[in-house]
N, C-alpha and C positions, 0 to 999 in steps of 0.2 A: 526568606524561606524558599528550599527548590521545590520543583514537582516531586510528589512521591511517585513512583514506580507507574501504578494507576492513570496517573496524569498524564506521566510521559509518552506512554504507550497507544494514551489516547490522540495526545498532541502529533504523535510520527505519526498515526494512522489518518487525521485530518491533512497534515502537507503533504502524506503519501497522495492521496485521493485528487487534493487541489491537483497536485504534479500530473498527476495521472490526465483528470479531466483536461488536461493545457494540452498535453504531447498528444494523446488521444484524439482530441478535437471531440468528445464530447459532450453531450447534456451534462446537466447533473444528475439525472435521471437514468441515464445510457449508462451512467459512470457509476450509478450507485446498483443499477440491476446485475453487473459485470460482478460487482465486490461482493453481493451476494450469494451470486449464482455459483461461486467460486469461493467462497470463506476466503478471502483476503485478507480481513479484517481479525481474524481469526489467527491466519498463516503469517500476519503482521505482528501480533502477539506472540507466537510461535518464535520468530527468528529476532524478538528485539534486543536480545544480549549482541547480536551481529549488529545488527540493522541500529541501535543509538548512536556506535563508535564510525558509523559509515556517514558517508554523502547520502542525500536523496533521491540522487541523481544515479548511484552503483546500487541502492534499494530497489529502487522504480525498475531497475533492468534487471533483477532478482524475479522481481514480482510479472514482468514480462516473459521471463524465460520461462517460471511456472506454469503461466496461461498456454503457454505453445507446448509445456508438455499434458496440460488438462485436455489440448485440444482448440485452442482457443487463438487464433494470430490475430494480431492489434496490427 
């Protein structure tokens, strides 16, 4: 049996975050106030019809270029 929808969207949103915390350099903590502060997590929900058929690696630089237009360079 696969992930339903729910699942899935949870599961990108966790290897988004790992991905992020690794390139980033850091905490989990640093890494989790950024996703807040900025509905990531949200905006990762948002674009998952895009973001399940992608790498996590063409994701992660989605979720980058957002930050820089929030205002935000990583």
């Amino acid at each position: 049996m696969g992930l339903n929808k729910r699942d899935d969207i949870f599961m990108l949103q966790v290897r988004l975050f790992r991905l992020a915390q690794l390139k980033w350099d850091k905490s989990a903590e640093e890494c989790e106030q950024i996703f807040k502060k900025y509905g990531l997590n949200e905006y990762i929900e948002t674009c998952y019809e895009e973001y399940h058929v992608q790498w996590d690696e063409a994701n992660l630089a989605d979720l980058e270029h957002y930050l820089k237009v929030k205002g935000l360079s990583i």
